[in-house]
Backbone and ligand atoms as CSV (ligand in chain L), in Angstrom:
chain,resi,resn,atom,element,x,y,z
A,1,UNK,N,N,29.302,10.852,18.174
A,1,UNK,CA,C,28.346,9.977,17.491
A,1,UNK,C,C,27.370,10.824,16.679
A,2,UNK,N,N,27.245,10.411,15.352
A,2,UNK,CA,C,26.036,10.927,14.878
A,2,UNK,C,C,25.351,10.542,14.119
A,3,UNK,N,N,23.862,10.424,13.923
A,3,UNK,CA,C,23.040,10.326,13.442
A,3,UNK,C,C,22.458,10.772,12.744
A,4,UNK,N,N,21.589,10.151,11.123
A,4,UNK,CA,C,20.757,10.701,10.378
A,4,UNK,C,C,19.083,10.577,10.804
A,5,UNK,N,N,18.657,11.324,10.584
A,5,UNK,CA,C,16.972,11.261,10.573
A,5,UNK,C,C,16.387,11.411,9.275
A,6,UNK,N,N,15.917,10.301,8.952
A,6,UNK,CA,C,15.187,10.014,7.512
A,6,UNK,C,C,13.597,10.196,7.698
A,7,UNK,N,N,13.043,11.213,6.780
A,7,UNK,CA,C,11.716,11.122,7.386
A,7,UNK,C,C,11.065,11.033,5.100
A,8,UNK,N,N,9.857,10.408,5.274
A,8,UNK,CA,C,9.584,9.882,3.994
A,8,UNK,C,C,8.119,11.055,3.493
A,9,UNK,N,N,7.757,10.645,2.445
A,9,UNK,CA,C,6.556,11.532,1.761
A,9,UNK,C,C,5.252,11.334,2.860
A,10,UNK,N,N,4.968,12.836,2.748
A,10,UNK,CA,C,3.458,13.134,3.528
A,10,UNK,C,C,3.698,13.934,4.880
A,11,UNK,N,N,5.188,13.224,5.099
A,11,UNK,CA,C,5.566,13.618,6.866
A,11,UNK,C,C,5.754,15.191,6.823
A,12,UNK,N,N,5.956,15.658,6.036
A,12,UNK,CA,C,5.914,17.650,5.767
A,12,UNK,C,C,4.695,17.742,6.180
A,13,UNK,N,N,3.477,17.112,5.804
A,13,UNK,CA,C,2.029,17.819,6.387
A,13,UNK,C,C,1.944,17.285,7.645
A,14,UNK,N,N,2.557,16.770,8.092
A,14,UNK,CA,C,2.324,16.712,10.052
A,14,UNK,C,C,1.266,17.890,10.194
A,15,UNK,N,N,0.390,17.742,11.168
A,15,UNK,CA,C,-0.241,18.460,12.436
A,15,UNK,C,C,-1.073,18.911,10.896
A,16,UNK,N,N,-1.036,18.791,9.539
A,16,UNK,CA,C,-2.615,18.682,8.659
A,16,UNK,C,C,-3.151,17.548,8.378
A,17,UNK,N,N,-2.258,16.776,7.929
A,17,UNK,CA,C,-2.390,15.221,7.577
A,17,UNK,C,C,-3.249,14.605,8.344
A,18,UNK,N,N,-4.433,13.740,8.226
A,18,UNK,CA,C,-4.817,13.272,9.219
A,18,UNK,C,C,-4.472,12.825,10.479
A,19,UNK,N,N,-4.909,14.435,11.720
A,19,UNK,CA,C,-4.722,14.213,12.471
A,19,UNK,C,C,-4.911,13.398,13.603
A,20,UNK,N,N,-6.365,13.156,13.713
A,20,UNK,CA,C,-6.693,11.518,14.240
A,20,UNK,C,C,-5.247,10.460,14.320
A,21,UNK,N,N,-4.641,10.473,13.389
A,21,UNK,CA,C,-3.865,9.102,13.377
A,21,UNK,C,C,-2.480,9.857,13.715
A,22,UNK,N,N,-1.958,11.185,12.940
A,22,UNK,CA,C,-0.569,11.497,12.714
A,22,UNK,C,C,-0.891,12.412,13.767
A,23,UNK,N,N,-1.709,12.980,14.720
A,23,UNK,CA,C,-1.535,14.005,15.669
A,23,UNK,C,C,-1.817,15.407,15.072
A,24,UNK,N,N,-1.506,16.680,16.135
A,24,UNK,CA,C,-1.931,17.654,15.619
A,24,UNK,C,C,-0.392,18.681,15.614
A,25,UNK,N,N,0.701,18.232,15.882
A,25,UNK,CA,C,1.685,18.314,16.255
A,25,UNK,C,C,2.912,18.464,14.626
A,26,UNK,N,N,3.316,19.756,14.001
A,26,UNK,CA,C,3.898,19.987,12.503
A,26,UNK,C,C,5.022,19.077,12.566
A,27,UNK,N,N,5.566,19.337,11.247
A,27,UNK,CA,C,6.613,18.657,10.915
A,27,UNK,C,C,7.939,19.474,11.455
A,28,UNK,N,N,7.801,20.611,11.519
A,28,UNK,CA,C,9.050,21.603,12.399
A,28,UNK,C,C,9.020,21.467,13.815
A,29,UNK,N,N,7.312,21.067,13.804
A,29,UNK,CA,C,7.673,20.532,15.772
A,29,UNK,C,C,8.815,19.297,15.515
A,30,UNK,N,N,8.408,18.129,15.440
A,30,UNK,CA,C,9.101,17.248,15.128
A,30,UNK,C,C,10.723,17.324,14.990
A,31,UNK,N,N,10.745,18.228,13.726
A,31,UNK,CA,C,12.180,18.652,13.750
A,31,UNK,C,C,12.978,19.379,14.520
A,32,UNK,N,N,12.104,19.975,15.803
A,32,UNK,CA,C,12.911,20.719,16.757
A,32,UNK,C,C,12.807,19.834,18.307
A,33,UNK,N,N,11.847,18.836,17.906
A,33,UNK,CA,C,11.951,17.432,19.396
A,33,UNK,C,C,12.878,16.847,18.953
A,34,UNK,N,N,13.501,16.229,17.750
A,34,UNK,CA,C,14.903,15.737,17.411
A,34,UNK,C,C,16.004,16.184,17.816
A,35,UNK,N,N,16.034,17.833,17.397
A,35,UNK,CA,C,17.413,18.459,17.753
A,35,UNK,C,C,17.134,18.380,18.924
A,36,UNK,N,N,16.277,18.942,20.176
A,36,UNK,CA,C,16.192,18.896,21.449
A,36,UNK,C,C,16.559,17.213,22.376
A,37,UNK,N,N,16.082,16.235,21.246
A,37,UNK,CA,C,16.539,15.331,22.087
A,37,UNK,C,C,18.228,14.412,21.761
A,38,UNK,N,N,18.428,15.160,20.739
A,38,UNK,CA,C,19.869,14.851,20.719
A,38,UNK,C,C,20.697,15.544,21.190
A,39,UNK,N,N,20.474,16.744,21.435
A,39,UNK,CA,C,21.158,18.018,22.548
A,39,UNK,C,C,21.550,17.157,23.306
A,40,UNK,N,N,20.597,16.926,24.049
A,40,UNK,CA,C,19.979,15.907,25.571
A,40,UNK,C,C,20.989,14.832,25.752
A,41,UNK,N,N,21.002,13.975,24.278
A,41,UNK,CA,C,21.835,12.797,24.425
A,41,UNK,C,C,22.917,13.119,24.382
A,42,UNK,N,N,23.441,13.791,23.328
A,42,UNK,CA,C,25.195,14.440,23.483
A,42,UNK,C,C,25.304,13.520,21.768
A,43,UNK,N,N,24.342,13.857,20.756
A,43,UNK,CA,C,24.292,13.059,19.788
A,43,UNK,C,C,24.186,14.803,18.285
A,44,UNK,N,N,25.310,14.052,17.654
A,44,UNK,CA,C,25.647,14.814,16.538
A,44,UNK,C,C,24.368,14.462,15.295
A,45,UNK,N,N,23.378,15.383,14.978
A,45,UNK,CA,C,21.850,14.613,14.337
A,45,UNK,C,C,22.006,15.598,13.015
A,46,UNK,N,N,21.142,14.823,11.872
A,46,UNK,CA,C,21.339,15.663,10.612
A,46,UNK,C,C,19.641,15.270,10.346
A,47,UNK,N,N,19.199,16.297,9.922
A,47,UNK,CA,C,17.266,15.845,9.772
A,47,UNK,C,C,17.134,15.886,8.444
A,48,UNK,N,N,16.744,14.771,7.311
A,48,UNK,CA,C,16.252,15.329,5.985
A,48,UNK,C,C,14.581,14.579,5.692
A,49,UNK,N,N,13.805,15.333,4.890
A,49,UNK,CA,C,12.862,14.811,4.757
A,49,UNK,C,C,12.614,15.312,3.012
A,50,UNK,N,N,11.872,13.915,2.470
A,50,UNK,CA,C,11.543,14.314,0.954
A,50,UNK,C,C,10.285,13.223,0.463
A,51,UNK,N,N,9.925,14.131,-0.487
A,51,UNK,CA,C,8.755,13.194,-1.076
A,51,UNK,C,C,9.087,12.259,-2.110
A,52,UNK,N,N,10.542,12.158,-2.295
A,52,UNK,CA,C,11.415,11.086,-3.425
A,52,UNK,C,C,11.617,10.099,-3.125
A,53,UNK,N,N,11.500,8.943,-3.461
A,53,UNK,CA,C,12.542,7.869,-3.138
A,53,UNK,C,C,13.404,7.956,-3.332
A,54,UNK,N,N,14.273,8.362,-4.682
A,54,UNK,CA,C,15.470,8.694,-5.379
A,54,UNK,C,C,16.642,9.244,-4.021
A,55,UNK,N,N,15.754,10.775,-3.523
A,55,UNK,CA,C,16.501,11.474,-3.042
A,55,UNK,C,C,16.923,11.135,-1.732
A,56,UNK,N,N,16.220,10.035,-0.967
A,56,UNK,CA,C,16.414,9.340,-0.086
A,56,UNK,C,C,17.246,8.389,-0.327
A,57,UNK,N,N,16.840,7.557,-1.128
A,57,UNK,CA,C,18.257,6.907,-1.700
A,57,UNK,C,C,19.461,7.333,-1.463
A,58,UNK,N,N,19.273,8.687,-1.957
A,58,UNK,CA,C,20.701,9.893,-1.746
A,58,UNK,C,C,21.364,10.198,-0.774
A,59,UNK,N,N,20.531,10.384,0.057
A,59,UNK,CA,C,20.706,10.300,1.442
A,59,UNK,C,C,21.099,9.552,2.260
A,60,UNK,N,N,20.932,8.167,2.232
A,60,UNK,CA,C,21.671,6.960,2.904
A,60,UNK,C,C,22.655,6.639,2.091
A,61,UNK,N,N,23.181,6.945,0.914
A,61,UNK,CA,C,24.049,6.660,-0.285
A,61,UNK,C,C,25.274,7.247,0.675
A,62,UNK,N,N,24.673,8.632,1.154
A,62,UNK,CA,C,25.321,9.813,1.683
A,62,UNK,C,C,26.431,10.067,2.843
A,63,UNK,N,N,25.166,9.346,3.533
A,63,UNK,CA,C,25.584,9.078,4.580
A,63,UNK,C,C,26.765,7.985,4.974
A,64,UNK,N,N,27.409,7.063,4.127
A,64,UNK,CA,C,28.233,6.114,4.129
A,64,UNK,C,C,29.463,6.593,4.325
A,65,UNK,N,N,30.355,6.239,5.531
A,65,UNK,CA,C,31.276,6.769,6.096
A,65,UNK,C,C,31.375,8.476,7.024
A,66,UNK,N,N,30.025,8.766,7.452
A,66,UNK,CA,C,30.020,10.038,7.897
A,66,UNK,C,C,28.875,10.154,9.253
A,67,UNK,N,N,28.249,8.520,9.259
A,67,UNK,CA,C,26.974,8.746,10.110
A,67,UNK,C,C,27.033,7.250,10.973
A,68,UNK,N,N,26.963,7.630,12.283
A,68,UNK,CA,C,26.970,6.054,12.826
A,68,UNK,C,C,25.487,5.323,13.208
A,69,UNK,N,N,24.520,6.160,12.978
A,69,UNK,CA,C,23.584,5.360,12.566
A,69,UNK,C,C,22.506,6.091,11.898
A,70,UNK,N,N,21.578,5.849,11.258
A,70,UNK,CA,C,20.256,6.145,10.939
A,70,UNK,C,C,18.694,5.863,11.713
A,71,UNK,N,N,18.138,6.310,11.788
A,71,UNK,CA,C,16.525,6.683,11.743
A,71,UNK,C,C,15.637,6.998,10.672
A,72,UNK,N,N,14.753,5.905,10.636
A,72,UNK,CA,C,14.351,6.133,9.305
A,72,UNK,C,C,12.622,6.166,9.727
A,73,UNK,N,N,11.803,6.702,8.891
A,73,UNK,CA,C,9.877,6.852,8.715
A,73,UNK,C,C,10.217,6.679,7.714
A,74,UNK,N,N,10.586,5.710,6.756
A,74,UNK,CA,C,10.309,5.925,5.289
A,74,UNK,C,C,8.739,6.626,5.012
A,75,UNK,N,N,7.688,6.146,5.586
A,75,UNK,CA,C,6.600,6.666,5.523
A,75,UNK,C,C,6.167,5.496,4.407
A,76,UNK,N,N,5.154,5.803,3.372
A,76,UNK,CA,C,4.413,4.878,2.744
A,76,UNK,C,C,5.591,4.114,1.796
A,77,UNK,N,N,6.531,4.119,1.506
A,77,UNK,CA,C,8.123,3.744,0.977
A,77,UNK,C,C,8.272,2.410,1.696
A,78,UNK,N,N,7.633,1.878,2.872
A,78,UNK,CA,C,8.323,1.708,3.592
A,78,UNK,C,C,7.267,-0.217,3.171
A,79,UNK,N,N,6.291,0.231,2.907
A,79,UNK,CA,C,5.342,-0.814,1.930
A,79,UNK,C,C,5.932,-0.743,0.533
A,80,UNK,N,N,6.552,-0.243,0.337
A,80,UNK,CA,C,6.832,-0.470,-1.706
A,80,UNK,C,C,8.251,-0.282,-2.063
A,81,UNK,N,N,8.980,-0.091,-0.879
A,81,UNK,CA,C,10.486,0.180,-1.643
A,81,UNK,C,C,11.832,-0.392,-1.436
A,82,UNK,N,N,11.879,-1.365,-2.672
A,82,UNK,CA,C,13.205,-2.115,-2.158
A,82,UNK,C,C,14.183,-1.295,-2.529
A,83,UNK,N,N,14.270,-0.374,-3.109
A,83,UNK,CA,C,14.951,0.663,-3.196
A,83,UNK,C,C,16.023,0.885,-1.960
A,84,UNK,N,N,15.199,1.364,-0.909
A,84,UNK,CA,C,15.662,2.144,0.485
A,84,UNK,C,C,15.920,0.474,1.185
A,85,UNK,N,N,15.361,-0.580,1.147
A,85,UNK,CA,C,16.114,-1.417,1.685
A,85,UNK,C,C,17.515,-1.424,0.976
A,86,UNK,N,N,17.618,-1.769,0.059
A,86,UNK,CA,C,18.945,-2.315,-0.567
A,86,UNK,C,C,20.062,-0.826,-0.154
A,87,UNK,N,N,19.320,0.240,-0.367
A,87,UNK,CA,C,20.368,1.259,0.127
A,87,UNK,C,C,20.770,1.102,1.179
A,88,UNK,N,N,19.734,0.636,2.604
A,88,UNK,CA,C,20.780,0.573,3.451
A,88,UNK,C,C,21.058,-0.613,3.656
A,89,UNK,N,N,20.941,-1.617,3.341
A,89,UNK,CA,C,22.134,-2.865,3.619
A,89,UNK,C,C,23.217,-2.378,2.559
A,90,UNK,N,N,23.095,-1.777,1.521
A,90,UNK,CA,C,24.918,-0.890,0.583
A,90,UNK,C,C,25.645,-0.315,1.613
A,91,UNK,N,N,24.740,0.448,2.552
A,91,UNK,CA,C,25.947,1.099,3.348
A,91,UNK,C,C,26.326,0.199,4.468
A,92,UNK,N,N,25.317,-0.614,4.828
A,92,UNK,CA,C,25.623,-1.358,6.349
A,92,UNK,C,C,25.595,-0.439,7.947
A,93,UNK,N,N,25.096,0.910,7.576
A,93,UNK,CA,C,24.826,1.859,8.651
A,93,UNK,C,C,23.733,1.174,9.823
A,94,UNK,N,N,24.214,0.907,11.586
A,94,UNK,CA,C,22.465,0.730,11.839
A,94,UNK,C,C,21.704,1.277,11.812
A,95,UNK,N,N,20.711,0.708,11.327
A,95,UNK,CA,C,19.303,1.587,11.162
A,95,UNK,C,C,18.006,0.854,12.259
A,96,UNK,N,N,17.646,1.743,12.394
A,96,UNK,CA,C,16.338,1.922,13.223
A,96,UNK,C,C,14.876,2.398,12.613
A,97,UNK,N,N,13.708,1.457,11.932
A,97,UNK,CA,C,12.808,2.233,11.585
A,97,UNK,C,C,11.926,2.626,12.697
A,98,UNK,N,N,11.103,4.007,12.563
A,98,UNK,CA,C,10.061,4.606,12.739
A,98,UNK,C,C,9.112,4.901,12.253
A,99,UNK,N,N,7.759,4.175,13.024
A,99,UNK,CA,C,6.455,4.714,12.572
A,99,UNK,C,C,5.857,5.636,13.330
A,100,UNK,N,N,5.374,6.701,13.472
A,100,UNK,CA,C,4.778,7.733,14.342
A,100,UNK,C,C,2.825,6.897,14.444
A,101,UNK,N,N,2.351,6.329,13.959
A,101,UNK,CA,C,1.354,5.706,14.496
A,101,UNK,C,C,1.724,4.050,14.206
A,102,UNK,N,N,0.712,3.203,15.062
A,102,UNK,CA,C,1.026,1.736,15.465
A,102,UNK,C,C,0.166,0.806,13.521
A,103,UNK,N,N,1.505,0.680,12.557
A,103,UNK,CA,C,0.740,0.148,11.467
A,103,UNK,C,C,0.722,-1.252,11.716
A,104,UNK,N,N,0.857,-1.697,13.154
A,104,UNK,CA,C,0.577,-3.123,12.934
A,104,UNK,C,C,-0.951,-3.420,13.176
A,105,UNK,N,N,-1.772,-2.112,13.633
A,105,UNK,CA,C,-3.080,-2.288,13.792
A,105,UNK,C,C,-3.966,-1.350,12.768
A,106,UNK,N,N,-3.335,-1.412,11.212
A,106,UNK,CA,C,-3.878,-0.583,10.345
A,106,UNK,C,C,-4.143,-1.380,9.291
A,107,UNK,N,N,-4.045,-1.107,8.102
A,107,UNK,CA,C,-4.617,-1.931,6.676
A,107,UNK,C,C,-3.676,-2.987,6.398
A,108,UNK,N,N,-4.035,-3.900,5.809
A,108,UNK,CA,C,-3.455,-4.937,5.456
A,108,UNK,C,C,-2.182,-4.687,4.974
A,109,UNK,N,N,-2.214,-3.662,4.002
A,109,UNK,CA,C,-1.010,-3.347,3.385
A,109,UNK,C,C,-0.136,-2.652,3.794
A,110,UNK,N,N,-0.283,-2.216,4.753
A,110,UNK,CA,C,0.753,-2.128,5.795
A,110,UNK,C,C,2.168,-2.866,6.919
A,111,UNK,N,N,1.425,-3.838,6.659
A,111,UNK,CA,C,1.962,-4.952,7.583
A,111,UNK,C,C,3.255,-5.617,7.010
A,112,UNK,N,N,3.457,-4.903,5.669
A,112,UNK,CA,C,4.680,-5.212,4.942
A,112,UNK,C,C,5.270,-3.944,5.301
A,113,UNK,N,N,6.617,-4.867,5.682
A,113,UNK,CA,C,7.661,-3.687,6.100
A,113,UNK,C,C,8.978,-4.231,4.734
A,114,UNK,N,N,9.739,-3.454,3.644
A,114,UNK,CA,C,10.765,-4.083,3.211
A,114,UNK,C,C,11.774,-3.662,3.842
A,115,UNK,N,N,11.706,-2.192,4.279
A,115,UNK,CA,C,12.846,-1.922,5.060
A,115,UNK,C,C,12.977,-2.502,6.619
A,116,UNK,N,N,12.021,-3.051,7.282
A,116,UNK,CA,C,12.574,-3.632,8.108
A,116,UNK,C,C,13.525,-4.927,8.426
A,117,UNK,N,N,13.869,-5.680,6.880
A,117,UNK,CA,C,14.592,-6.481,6.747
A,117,UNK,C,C,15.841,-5.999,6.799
A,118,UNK,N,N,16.176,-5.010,6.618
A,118,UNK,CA,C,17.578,-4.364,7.196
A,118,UNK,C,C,17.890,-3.626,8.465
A,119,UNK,N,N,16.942,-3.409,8.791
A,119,UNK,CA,C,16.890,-2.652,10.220
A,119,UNK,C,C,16.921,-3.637,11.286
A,120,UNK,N,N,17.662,-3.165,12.308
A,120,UNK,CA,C,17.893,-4.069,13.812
A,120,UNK,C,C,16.739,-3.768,14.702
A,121,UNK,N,N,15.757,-2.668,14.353
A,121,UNK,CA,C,14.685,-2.388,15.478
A,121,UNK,C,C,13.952,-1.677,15.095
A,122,UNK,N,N,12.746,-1.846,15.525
A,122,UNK,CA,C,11.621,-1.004,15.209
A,122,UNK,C,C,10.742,-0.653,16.097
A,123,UNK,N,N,10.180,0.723,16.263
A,123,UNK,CA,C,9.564,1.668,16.967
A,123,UNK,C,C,8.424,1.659,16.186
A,124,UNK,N,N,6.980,1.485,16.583
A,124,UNK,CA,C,5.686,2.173,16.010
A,124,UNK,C,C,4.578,2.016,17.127
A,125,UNK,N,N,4.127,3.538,16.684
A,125,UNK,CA,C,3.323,3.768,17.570
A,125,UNK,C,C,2.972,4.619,18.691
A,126,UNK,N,N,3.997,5.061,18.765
A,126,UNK,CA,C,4.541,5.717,20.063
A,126,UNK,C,C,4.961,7.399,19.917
A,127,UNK,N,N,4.432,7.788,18.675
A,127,UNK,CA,C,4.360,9.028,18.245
A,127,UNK,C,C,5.497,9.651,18.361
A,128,UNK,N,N,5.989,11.312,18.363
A,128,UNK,CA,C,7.022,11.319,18.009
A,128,UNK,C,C,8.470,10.925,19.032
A,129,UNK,N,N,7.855,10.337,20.078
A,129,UNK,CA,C,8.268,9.623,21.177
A,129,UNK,C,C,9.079,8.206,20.588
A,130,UNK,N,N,8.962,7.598,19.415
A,130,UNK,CA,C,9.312,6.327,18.626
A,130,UNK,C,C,11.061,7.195,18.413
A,131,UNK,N,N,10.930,8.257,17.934
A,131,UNK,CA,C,12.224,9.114,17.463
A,131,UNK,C,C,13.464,8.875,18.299
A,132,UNK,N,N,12.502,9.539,19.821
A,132,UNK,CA,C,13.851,9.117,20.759
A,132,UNK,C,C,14.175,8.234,21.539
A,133,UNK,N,N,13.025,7.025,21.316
A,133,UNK,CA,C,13.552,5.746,22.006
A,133,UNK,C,C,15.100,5.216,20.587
A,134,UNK,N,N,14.681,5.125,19.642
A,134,UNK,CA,C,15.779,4.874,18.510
A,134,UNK,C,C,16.661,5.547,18.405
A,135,UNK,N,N,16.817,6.560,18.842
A,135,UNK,CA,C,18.324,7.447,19.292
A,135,UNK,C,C,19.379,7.030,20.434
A,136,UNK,N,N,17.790,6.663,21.445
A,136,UNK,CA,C,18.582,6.133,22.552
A,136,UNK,C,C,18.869,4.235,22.567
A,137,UNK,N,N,18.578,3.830,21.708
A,137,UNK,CA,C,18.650,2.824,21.231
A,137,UNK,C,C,19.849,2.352,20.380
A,138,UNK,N,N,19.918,3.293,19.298
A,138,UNK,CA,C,21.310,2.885,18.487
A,138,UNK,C,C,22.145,3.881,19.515
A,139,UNK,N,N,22.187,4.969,20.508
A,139,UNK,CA,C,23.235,5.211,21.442
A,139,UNK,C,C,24.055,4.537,21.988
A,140,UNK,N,N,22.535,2.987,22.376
A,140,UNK,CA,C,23.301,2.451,23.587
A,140,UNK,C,C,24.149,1.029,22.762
A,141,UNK,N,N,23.383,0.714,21.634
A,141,UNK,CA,C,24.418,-0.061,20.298
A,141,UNK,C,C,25.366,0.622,20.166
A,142,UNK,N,N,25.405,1.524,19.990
A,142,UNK,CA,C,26.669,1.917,19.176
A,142,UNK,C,C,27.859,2.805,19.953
A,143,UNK,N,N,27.385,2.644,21.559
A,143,UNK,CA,C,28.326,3.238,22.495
A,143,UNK,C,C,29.093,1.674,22.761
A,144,UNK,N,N,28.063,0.627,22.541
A,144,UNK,CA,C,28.497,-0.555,23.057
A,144,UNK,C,C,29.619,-1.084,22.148
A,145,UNK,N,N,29.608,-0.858,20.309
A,145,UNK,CA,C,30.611,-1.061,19.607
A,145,UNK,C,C,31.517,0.082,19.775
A,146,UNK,N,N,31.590,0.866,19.617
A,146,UNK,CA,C,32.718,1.816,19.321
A,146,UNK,C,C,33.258,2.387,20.825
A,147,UNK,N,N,32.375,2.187,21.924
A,147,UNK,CA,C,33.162,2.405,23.272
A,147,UNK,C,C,32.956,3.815,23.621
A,148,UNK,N,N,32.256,4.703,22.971
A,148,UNK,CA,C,32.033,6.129,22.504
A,148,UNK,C,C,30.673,6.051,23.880
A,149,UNK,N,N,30.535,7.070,24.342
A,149,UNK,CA,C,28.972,7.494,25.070
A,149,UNK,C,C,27.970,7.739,24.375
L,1,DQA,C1,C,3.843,6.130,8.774
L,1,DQA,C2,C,2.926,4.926,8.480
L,1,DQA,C3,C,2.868,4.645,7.006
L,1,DQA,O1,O,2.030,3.523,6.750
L,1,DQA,C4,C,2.291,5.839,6.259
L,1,DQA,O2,O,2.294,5.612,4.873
L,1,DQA,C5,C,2.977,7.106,6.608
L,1,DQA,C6,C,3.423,7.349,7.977
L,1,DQA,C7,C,3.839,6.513,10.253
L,1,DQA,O3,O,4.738,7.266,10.653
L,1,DQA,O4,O,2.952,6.105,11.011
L,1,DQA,O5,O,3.096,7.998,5.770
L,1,DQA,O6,O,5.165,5.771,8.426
């Protein structure tokens, strides 16, 4: 089984970015609690992160026929981009979004999710802890379709 990790603009300044909300914790931490917790699961993981929409686009474009599910932070994309929705209902991959803080208790304009209209589940809040409940989440989906562990 394997999985993509989509992470969106800003998420590179982890542990500078306002830490109050995003923690004090980098973006290479992050990227090495992923690989560590897919070790763990017995889960094949690919990590990309960009400040593009385009190139994200690219990325789930990419991923079609090579990834059995996704993880996504679009990050602020995630309020403005039908873009990355429509990409992934093109591929039909499950997806799982992630927020690393809780935006259902943040600005108004937040509370719009477009990509969660394609996604089967959503994690926020729960810091980089949201990552591996949705690993172990589309695991236990997608051990349940394909019969796979
Ligand atoms: C975020 C929440 C978004 O609203 C924000 O634009 C981000 C990060 C999060 O992980 O909490 O960049 O997706």
């Amino acid at each position: 089984m394997k999985l993509l990790f989509l992470n969106g603009p800003n998420l590179n300044m982890l542990g500078t970015r306002e830490p109050d909300i995003y923690g004090r914790q980098t973006y290479a931490a992050l990227e090495e609690y992923i690989r560590d917790l897919c070790e763990e699961l017995g889960i094949e993981c690919e990590i990309f992160q960009s400040n593009h929409e385009g190139a994200l686009v690219d990325a789930i474009q990419a991923a079609y026929g090579k990834t059995d599910g996704i993880v996504i932070n679009p990050a602020a994309y995630t309020h403005t981009s039908v873009a990355l929705l429509d990409a992934v209902k093109a591929v039909g991959i499950p997806t799982v979004e992630v927020h690393i803080s809780d935006v259902s208790k943040r600005e108004d304009f937040r509370q719009v999710s477009y990509i969660r209209l394609a996604c089967c589940k959503t994690f926020a809040g729960y810091g980089f802890e949201g990552y591996r409940l949705a690993a172990e989440y589309l695991k236990a989906l997608l051990g349940g379709i394909t019969g796979q562990g």
